[in-house]
C-alpha positions as CSV (number, residue, x, y, z in Angstrom):
1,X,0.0,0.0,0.0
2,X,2.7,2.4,1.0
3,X,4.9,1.4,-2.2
4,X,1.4,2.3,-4.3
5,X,0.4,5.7,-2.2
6,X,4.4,6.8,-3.1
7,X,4.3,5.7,-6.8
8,X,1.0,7.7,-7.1
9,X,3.0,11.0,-5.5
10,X,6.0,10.2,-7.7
11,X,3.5,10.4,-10.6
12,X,1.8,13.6,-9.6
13,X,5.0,15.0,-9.2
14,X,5.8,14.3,-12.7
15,X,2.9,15.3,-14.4
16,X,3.1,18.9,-12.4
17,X,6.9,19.5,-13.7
18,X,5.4,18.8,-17.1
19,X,2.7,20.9,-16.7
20,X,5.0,23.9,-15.5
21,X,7.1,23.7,-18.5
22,X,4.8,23.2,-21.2
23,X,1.5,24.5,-20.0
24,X,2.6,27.4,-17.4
25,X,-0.8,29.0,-18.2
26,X,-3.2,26.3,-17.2
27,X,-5.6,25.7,-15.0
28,X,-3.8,23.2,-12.6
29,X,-0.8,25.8,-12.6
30,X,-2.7,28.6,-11.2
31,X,-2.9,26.6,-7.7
32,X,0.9,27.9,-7.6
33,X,0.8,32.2,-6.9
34,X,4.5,31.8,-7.5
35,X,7.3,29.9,-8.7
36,X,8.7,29.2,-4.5
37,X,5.3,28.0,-3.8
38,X,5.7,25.6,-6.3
39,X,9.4,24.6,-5.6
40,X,8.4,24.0,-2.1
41,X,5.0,21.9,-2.7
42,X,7.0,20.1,-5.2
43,X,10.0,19.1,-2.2
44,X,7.0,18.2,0.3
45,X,5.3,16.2,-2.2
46,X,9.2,14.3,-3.1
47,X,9.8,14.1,0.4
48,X,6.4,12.3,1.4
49,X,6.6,10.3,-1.9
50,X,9.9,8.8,-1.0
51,X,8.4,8.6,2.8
52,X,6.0,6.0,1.3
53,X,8.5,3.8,-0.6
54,X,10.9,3.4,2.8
55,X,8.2,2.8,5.2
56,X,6.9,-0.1,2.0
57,X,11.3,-1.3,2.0
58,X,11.0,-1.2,6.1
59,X,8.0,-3.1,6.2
60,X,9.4,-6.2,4.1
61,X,12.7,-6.1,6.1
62,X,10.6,-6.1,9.4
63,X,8.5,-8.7,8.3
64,X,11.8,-11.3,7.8
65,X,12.2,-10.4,11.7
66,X,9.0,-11.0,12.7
67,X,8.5,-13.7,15.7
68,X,7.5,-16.6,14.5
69,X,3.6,-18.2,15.7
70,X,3.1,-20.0,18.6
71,X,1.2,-23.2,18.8
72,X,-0.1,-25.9,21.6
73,X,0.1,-29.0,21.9
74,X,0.7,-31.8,23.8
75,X,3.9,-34.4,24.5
76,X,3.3,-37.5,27.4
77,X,0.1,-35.8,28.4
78,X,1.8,-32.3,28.7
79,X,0.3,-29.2,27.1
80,X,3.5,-27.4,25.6
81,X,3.8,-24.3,23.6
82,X,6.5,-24.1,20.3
83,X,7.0,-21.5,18.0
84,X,7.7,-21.8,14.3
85,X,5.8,-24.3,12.0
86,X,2.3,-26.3,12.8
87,X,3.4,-29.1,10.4
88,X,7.1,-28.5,9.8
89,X,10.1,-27.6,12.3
90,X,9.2,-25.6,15.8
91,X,11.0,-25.2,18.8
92,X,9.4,-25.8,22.3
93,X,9.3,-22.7,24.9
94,X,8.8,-24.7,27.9
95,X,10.5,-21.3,29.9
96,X,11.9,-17.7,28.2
97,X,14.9,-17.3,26.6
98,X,17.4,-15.0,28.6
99,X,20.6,-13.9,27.6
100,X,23.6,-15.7,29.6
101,X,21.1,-18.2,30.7
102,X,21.1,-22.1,29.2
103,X,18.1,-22.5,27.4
104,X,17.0,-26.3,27.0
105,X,14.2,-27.1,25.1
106,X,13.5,-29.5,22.0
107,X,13.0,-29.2,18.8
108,X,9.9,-30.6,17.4
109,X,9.3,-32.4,13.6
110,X,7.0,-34.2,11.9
111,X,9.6,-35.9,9.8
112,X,12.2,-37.8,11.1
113,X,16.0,-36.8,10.0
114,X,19.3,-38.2,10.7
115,X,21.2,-35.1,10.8
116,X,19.9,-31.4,12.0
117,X,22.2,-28.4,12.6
118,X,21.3,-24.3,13.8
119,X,22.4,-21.2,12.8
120,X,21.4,-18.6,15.2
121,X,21.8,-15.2,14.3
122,X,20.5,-12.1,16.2
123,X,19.0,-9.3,14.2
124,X,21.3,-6.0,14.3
125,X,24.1,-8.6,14.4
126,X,27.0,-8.0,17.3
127,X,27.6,-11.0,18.0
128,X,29.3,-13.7,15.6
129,X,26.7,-16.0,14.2
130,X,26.4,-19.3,16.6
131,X,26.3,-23.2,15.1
132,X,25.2,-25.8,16.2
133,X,24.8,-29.9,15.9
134,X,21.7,-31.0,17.4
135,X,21.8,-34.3,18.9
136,X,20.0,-37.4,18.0
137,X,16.0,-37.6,18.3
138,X,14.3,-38.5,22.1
139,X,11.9,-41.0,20.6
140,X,10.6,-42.6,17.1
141,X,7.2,-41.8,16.9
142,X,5.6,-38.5,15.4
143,X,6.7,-35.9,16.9
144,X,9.9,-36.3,16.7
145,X,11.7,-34.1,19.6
146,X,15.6,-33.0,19.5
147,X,16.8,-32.1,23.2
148,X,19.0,-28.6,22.7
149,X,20.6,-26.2,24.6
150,X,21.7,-22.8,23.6
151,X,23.6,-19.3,25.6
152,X,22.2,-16.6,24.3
153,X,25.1,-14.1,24.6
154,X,22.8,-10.8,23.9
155,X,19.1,-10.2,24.1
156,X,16.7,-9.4,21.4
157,X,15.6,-11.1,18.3
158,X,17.1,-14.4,17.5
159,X,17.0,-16.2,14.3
160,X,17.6,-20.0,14.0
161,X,17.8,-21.5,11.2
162,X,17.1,-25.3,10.9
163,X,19.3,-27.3,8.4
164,X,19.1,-30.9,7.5
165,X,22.3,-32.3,5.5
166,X,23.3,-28.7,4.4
167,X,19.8,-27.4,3.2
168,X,18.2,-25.3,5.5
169,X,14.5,-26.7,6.3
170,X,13.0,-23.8,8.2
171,X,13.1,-20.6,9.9
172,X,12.1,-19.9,13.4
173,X,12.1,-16.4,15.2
174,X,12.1,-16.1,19.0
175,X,12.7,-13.3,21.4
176,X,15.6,-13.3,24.3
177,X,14.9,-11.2,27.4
């Protein structure tokens, strides 16, 4: 929406220009009592046009960061809650993740697979980019859980990104306090 409302403005702009060069007599030109007035309107109208296309470009890069949905269920007759994917990869929040403080949990699949490895990365980056081998799965029936423990070295957003056998299966987004 914001990427359409500042293409619109760019447009307007553009069609004004042309009218002030080649019809400086017209009736959409005598809005403008003189040639500042229409300088000025004309580096509002830019400046609110390209306004619109960063807050559209900010919006997509936000929405890559955005924490991933939580879901419940229930393992041996527990309810749990995990965040990431209802029928893919998720990881289970049995408490907060705090910076400096071990975080164990499990990571939940439908699938069964012989190897999985993490990638954590935090959003405005500062810290190096963590890896991880995730050990072998707790049981062989659906779902299958992965025991892990992570440090978180910072707070913030954390991204951790699943792989299985190089190719990276899913993305999950948490927040550490």
């Amino acid at each position: 929406m914001f990427l359409f409302l500042g293409g619109v403005i760019l447009i307007l702009i553009v069609i004004f220009v042309i009218l002030y060069f080649f019809a400086p007599h017209s009736e959409m030109m005598h809005a403008f009592k003189t040639t500042r007035s229409f300088v000025i309107t004309m580096l509002v109208m830019t400046s609110v046009g390209i306004y619109l296309m960063g807050a559209h470009f900010n919006g997509l890069h936000e929405a890559k960061w955005r924490t991933s949905w939580l879901y419940e269920t229930t393992f041996d007759e527990k309810p749990v809650v995990y965040a990431g994917s209802e029928s893919e990869i998720g990881l289970v929040l049995n408490q907060e993740p705090q910076k400096d403080i071990v975080f164990e949990s499990e990571l939940v699949t439908w699938k069964p697979y012989n190897e999985l490895s993490i990638e954590l990365t935090r959003k405005w980056g500062g810290v190096e980019p963590i890896e991880m081998t995730v050990s072998g799965q707790k049981e062989n029936i659906p779902p299958y859980r992965y025991p892990i423990a992570i440090t978180f070295p910072e707070d913030g957003i954390w991204k951790l990104e699943v792989k299985s056998e190089g190719k990276q299966m899913n993305e999950i987004i948490i927040e550490v306090e």
